[in-house]
N, C-alpha and C positions, 0 to 999 in steps of 0.2 A: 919684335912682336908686342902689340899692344897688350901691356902689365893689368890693366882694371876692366873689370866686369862695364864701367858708365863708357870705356873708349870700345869694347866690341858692341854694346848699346849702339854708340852714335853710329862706327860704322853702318851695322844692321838697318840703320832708318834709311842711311846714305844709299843705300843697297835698292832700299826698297822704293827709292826715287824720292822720299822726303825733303824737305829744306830745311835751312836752318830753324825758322820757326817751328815748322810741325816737329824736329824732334827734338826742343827744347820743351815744347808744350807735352811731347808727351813723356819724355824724362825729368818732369819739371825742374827746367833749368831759363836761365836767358838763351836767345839765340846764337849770341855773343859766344858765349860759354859751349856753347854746342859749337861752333866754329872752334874754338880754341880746344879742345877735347877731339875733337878729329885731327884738327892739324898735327897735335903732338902724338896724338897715336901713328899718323901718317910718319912724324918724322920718326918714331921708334920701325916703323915699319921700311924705315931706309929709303922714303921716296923723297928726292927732291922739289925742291920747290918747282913750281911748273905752271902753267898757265892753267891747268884742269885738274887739282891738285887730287881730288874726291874723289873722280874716275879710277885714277891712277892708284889710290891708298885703298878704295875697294877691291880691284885686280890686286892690288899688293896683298892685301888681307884673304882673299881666294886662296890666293897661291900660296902663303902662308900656314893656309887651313882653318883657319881663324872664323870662315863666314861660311866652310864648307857645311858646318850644319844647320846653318839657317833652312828652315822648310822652304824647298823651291816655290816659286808662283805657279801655278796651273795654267801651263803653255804648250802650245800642240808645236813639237820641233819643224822647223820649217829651213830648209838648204837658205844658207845665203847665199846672193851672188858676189863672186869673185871680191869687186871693188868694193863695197860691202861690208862684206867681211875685214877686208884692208882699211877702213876706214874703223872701222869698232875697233880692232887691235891697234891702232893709233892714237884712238879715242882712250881708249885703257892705257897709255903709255904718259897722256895727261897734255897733248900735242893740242893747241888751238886751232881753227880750223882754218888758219892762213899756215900754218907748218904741217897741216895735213895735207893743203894744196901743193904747196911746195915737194912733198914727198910724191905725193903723186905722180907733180905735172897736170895738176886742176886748177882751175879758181877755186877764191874760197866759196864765190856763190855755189859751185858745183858740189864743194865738201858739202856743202847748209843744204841741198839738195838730196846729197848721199844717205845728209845725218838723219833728215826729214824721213824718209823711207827704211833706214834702221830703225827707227824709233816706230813707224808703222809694222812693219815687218816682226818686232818682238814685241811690239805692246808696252813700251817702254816709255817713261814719261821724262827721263833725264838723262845726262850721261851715263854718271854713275849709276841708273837705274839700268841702262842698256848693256853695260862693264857685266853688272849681277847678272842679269839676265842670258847674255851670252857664257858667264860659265855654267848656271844651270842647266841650259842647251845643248852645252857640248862646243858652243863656238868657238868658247878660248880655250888654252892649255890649263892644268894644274900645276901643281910644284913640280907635278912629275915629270912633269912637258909630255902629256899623251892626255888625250881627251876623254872625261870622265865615261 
């Protein structure tokens, strides 16, 4: 579990679809620094390294509890479909979108397709922004494994 007040910070930006620059600028840090402050919260949060490292340490950090009390976005719940849905808990698992095809039995253009339409469907501007967003939703599980 992330030990300092600046690594549940960086989360939270990560959360809220930010990048490295916007929340270096607004924790006034480097971006660098902001990269390096999430990785290590990530790795206290026991995620390996992985091609979508952010998705995955946000889910981590939900599941945690860690981000459970970030104010949600103001989002009208909306059913995902099936694949969807499979593809965002893959997404949160930290899978690039040729290992998301792979699991499937997609292309990756299909994943990039899937991801395109979860990101419309929640309003979502990044992975990690769509990881936040679907546990706000209900989409993903909690620690508890049962949906908030």
């Amino acid at each position: 579990m992330p030990a300092t007040v600046r690594q549940v910070q960086v989360l939270a930006g990560a959360a809220r679809g930010d990048g490295y620059a916007q929340i270096g600028t607004r924790l006034h840090m480097s971006p660098d620094m902001a990269k390096r402050v999430l990785h290590r919260a990530a790795g206290e949060l026991h995620v390996a390294p992985c091609p979508n490292r952010v998705p995955a340490a946000v889910d981590a950090a939900y599941r945690a509890g860690i981000l459970t009390q970030l104010p949600p976005e103001p989002r009208q719940f909306a059913p995902l479909p099936a694949k969807r849905l499979r593809v965002l808990q893959l997404i949160a698992q930290g899978l690039a979108d040729r290992q998301i095809g792979e699991a499937l039995g997609v292309s990756e253009d299909t994943v990039g397709t899937h991801t395109k339409l979860l990101y419309r469907d929640l309003g979502a501007r990044t992975r990690a922004h769509a990881v936040a967003l679907g546990h706000q939703l209900g989409h993903l599980t909690t620690r508890e494994g049962v949906a908030p």
